[in-house]
LUMLUM-573889 format. One record per residue (C-alpha): residue number from 1; residue in one letter; x, y, z. Coordinates in steps of 0.1 Angstrom, whole numbers, plus 2048, in hexadecimal, padded with zeros to 3 digits. Example, Ala and Ser with C-alpha at 12.3 -4.5 7.8 and 13.67 -1.06 7.14 Angstrom:
   num   residu    xx    yy    zz
     1        a   87B   7D3   84E
     2        s   889   7F5   847
//
This chain:
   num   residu    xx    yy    zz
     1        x   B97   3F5   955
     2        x   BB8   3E8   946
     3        x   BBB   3FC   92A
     4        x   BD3   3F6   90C
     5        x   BDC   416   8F2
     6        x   BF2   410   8D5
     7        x   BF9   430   8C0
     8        x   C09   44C   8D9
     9        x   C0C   465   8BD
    10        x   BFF   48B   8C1
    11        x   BDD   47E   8C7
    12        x   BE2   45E   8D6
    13        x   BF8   467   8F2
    14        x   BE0   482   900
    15        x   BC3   46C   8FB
    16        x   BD6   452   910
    17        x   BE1   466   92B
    18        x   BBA   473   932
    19        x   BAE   44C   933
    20        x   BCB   446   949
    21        x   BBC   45F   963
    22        x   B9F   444   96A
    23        x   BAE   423   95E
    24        x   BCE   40E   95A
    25        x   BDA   417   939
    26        x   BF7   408   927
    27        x   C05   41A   908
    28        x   C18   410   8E7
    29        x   C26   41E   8CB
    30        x   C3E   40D   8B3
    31        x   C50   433   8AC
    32        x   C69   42B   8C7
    33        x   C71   455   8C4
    34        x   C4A   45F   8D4
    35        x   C52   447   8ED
    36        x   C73   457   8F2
    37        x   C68   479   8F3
    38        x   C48   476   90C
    39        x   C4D   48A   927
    40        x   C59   476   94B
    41        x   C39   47E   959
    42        x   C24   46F   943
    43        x   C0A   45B   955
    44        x   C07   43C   93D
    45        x   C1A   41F   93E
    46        x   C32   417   923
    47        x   C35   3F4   918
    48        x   C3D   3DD   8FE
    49        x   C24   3CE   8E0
    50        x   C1F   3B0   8F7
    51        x   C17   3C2   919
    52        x   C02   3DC   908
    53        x   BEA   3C1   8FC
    54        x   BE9   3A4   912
    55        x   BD2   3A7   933
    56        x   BC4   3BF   926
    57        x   B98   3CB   928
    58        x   B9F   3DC   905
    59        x   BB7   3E8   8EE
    60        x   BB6   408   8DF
    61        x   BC0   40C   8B9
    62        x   BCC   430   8B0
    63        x   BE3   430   894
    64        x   BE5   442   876
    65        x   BD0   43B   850
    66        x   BE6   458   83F
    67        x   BE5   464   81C
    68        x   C08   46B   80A
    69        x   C12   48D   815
    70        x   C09   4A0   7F9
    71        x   BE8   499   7F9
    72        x   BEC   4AC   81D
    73        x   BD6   4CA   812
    74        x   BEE   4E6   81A
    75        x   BF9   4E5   7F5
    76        x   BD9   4E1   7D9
    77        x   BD1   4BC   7D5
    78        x   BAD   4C2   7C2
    79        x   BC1   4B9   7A1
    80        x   BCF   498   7B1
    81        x   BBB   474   7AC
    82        x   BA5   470   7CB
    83        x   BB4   452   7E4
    84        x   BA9   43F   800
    85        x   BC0   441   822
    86        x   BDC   42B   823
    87        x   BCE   410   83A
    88        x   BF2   3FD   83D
    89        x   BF9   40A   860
    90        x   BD5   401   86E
    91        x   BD7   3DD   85E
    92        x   BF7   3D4   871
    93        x   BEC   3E1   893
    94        x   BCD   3CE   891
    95        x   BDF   3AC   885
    96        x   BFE   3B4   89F
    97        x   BE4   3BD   8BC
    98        x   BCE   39E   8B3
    99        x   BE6   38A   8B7
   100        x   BF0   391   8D7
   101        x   BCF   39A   8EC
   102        x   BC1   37F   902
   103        x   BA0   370   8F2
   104        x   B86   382   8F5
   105        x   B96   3A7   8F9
   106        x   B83   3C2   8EF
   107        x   B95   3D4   8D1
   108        x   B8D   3F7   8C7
   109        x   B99   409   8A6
   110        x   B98   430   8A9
   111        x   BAA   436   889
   112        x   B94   448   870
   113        x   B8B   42F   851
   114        x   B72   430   836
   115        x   B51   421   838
   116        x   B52   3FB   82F
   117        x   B75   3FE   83B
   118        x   B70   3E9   85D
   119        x   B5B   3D0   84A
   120        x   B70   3C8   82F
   121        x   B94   3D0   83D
   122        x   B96   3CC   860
   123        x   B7B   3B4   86E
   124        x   B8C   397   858
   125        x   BAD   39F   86A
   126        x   B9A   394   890
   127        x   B9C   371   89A
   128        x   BA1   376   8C2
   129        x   B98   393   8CD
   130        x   B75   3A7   8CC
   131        x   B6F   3C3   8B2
   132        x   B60   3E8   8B7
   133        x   B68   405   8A5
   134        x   B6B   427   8B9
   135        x   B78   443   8A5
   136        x   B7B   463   8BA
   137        x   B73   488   8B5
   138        x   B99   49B   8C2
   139        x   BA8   4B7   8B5
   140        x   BD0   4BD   8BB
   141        x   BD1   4D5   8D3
   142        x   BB4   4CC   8E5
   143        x   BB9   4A6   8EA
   144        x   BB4   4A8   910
   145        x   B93   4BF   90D
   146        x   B85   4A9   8F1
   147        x   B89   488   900
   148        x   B7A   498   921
   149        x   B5A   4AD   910
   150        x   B58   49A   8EC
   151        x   B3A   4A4   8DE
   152        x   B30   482   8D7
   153        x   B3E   45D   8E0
   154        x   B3B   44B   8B8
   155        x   B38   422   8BE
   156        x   B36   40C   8A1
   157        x   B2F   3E5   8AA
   158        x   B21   3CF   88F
   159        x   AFB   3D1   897
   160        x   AFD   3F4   89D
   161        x   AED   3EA   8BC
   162        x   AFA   3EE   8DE
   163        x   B0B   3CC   8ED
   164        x   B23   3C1   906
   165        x   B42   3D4   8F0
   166        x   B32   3F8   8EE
   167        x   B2A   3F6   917
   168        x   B4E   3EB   91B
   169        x   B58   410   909
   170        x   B3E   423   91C
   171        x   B4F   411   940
   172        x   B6E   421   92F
   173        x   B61   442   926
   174        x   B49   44A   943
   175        x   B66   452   95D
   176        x   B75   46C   948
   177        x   B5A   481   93E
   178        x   B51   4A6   94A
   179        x   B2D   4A8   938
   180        x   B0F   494   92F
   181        x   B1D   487   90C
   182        x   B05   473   8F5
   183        x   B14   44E   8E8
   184        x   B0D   44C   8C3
   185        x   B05   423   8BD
   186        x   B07   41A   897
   187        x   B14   3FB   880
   188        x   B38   3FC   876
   189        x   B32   40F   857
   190        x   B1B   428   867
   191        x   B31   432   881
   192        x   B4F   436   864
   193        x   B37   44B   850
   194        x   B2C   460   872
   195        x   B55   468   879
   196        x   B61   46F   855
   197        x   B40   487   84A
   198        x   B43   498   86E
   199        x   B66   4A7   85F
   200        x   B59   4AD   83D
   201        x   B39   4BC   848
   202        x   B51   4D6   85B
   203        x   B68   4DD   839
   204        x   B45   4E4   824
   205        x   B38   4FC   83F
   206        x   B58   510   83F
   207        x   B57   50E   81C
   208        x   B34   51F   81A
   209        x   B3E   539   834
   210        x   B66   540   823
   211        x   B49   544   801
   212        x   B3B   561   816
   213        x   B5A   571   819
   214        x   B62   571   7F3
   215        x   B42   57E   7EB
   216        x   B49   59A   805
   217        x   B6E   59F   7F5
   218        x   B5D   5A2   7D2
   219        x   B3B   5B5   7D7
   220        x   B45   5D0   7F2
   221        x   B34   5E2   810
   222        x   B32   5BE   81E
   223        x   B3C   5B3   844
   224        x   B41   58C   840
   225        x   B3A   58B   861
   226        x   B18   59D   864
   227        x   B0E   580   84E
   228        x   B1D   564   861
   229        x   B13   56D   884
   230        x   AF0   56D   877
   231        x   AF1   54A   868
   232        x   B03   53C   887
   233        x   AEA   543   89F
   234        x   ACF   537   884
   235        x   ACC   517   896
   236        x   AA5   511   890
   237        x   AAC   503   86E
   238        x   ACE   502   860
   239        x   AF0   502   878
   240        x   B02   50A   899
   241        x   B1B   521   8A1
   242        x   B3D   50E   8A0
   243        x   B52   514   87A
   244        x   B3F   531   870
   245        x   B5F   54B   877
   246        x   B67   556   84D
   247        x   B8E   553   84A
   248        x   BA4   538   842
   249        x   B9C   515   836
   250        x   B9B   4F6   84B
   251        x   BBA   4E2   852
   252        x   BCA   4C5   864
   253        x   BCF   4A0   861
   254        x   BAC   499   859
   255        x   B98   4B2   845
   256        x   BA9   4B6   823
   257        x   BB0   491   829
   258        x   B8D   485   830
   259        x   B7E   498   812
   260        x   B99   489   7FC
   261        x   B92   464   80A
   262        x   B6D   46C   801
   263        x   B75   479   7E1
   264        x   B85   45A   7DB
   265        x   B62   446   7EA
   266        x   B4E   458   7D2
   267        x   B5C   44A   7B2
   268        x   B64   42B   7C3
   269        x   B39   426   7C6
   270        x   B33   438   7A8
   271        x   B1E   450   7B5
   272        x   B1C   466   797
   273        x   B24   481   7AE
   274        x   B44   491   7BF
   275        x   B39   4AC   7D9
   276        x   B5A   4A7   7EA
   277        x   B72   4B2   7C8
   278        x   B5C   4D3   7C6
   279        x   B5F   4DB   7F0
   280        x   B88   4D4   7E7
   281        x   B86   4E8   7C6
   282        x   B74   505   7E0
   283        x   B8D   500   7FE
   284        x   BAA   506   7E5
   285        x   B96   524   7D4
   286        x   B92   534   7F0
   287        x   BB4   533   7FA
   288        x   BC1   53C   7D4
   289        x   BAA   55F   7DC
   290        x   BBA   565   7FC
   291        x   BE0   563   7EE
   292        x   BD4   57C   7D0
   293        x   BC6   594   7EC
   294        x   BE9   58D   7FD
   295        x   BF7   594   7DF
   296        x   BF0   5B5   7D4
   297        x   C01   5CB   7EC
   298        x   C24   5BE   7E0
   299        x   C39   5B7   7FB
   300        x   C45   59B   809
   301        x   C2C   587   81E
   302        x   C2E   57C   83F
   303        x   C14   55F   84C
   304        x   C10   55E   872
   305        x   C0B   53C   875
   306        x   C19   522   860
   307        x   C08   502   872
   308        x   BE3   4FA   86C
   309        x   BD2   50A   887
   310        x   BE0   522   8A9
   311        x   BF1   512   8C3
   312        x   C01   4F5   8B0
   313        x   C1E   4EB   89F
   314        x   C14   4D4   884
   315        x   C11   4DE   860
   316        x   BFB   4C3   84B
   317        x   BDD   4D2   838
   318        x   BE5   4F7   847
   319        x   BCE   514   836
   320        x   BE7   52C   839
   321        x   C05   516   826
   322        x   BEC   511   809
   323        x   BE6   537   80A
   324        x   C0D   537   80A
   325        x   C0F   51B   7EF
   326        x   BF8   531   7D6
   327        x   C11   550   7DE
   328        x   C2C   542   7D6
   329        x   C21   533   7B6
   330        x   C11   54D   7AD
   331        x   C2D   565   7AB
   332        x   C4F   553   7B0
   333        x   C60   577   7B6
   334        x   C4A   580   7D4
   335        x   C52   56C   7F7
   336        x   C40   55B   80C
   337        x   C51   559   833
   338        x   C3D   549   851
   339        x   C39   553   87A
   340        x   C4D   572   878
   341        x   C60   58A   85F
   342        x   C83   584   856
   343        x   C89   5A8   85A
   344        x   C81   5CD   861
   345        x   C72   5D1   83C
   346        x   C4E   5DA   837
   347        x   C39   5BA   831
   348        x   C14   5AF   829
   349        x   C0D   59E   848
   350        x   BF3   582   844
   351        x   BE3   577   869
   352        x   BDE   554   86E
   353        x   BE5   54D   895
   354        x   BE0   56E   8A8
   355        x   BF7   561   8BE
   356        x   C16   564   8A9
   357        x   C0F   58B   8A6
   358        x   C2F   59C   8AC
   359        x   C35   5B9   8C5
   360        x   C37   5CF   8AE
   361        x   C32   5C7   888
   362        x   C4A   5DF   86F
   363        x   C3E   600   862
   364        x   C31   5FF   843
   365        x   C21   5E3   843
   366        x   C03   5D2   835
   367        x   BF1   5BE   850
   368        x   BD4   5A9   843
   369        x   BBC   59A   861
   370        x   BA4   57E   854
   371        x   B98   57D   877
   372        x   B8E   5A4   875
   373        x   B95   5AC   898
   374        x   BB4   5C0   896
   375        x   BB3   5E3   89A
   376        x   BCF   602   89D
   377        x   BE8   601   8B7
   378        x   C0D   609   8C5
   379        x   C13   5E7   8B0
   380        x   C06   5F1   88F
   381        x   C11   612   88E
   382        x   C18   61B   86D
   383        x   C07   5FE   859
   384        x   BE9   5FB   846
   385        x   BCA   5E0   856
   386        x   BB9   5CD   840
   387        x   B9B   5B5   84F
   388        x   B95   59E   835
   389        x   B75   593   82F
   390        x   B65   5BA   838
   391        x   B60   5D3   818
   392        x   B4C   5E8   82B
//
C-alpha cells in the first residue's frame, strides 16, 4: 500500500519505520529538527506536505493533543482546574492533509482525543478524503514491539461496523504482525472511550496496588508483594498480571494526562462524580509517602532515574521527579540530585531504573529499593538496604 505518515516524533517515526517494512510509506513532520536528526538509514521516505498526501491509499495522523506542561504529572496537578487536550495541532493536520489527498483517500487519526472529539471536531473538518479513527496502543521504548504484537488493533468508523475503511487498515496492519491480534470495531466515540480508559484503567490499578504498599509501610510484618503476586494470578474474577509490581506511580505522555482530560469530561457531562480527581489525589499521595520515607534518613538523595520509566530519556509525568518534587518542597535544605551522586558523600539512594545503579554506590549510604530485589554485595558495602514496600 502507499502509505502516508505525518507526525515523525518519538512515536511516530518508529511506528513509520515498522509499516515501511511491508509498504511504501512516506513520512512528514513539520519540526524540520526530527527530520534533521533521523538517522541516514531510516527506511521511510522523507517528503514534503504535498508528496506525503497525494497518491496516497491512506494517510496516517500522528500528532500531538498536549496539555500545558505543567499539567505534565511529574509535579502535583490534583489542585489545578481539569482541561481537555489542546486539539490545535490535530485540527491543522486534518484541514492541511484534507486538502491535499486525492478524493477519496483514506485518512486515519491516531492521536488520542476525547470521546465526542471526532464527531464534533474533526469529522466537520473532512470534505475530500474518507474518515477513520485509529488510535494505537505504543509505549516509548517499545514502539517497534508494540506496533508488531499490539494487544489489540482499536478501529472507530461511524457505524461501528466494519466497511470498506476498517478492511483498508487491516490490509495495512496484517503484513506486520507476529501474533494472532484481535481488531476492536466500534463508532467513533467508542473507540475514543476504548483508548483513553485503556490508560486510566492502568493508573487506577497501580494505584490500588502502590495502596498496598502504604498499608504495608504503616501496619508492619507485611511483604507487598506476597499480596500482589496473589491477586495477579487471580485471573478467574478480577485481573491479569501486567502493573501489579508495588513501586512508583505511572508516568509518561499519556497517563497523568488522560486522567486529567477525563477529569475535565466529568464536569463537562455533569456527572456528579469525579473518580479521576481522587485516582490523581492517590497518584500524588502516594508519591508525597514515598518522599517522607526518603526523607527521614537525612542525607542528600540521589534518584536513579530521572525520566519516567528505564531505558528512556524523556521526563513528562515521571514518578520519580514527583517523588523529587515533594522532597524538595518539603524541606528546601535537603537536596534532591538525579542519575548519579555529585560526589563521594554518603547519600539516601532512591532506585528508579536499576540500570543507572552505580559500580559501586558510597559507603554510608542509604539505599532504598521499591523494586525489593536488591540484596548485599561488593557494591553496597557499607550501606544500609531498604526494600520499600516490605515490613516484614
Amino acid at each position: 500500500m502507499k502509505v502516508g505518515f505525518i507526525g515523525l516524533g518519538k512515536l511516530g517515526q518508529d511506528a513509520a519505520s515498522v509499516l515501511a517494512e511491508k509498504h511504501d510509506v512516506t513520512g512528514y513532520d513539520i519540526n524540520t529538527k526530527i527530520l534533521n536528526d533521523l538517522n541516514t538509514d531510516y527506511n521511510v521516505q522523507i517528503g514534503s506536505l504535498d508528496n506525503t498526501c497525494k497518491d496516497k491509499d491512506v494517510v496516517l495522523i500522528a500528532v500531538q493533543t498536549p496539555h500545558d506542561p505543567k499539567y505534565g504529572g511529574e509535579t502535583p496537578t490534583s489542585h489545578l482546574e481539569p482541561k481537555d487536550f489542546d486539539y490545535t495541532h490535530l485540527i491543522q493536520a486534518v484541514k492541511d492533509v484534507d486538502d491535499r489527498v486525492d478524493e477519496g483517500t483514506l485518512i486515519a487519526v491516531i492521536s488520542t482525543v476525547l470521546p465526542g472529539t471526532v464527531r464534533r471536531e474533526i469529522m466537520p473538518l473532512i470534505k475530500n478524503g474518507r474518515f477513520i479513527y485509529n488510535p494505537y496502543l505504543i509505549a516509548q521504548g517499545t514502539v517497534k514491539w508494540d506496533m508488531r504484537n499490539p494487544e489489540m488493533i482499536m478501529i472507530g468508523t461511524s457505524t461501528g461496523k466494519e466497511d470498506e475503511q476498517s478492511q483498508m487498515l487491516r490490509d495495512l496492519y496484517d503484513p506486520i504482525l507476529e501474533k494472532n491480534t484481535r481488531y476492536e470495531i466500534g463508532t467513533w466515540e467508542e473507540i475514543e472511550a476504548l483508548k483513553v480508559f485503556y490508560n486510566t484503567f492502568i493508573t487506577a490499578k497501580l494505584c490500588l496496588v502502590n495502596m498496598i504498599q502504604d498499608v504495608a509501610m504503616k501496619v508492619g510484618n507485611i511483604n507487598v508483594d506476597v499480596v500482589t503476586d496473589a491477586l495477579k494470578h487471580s485471573t478467574q474474577r478480577i485481573m491479569g498480571p501486567s502493573y501489579m509490581m508495588a513501586g512508583f506511580g505511572d508516568g509518561g505522555a499519556c497517563h497523568p494526562r488522560d486522567n486529567i482530560a477525563l477529569r475535565h469530561m466529568a464536569k463537562r457531562l455533569n456527572l456528579g462524580y469525579d473518580l479521576f480527581d481522587s485516582i490523581m489525589k492517590v497518584r500524588e499521595q502516594q508519591a508525597y509517602n514515598m518522599a517522607r520515607y526518603v526523607m527521614q534518613y537525612q542525607m542528600p538523595v540521589v534518584i536513579l532515574g530521572k525520566a519516567f520509566k528505564p531505558g528512556i530519556d524523556q521526563t513528562i509525568g515521571s514518578p520519580s521527579m514527583l517523588v523529587g518534587w515533594y522532597i524538595e518542597n518539603l524541606d528546601d535544605s535537603m537536596k534532591v540530585y538525579y542519575d548519579q551522586a555529585p560526589d563521594e558523600g554518603a547519600y539516601t539512594y532512591l532506585i528508579h531504573d536499576k540500570g543507572l545503579m552505580p559500580e559501586k554506590f558510597n559507603p554510608g549510604s542509604c539505599i532504598i529499593d521499591p523494586y525489593r530485589t536488591l540484596k548485599h554485595s561488593d557494591a553496597t558495602r557499607h550501606c544500609v538496604i531498604k526494600h520499600y514496600g516490605n515490613t516484614r
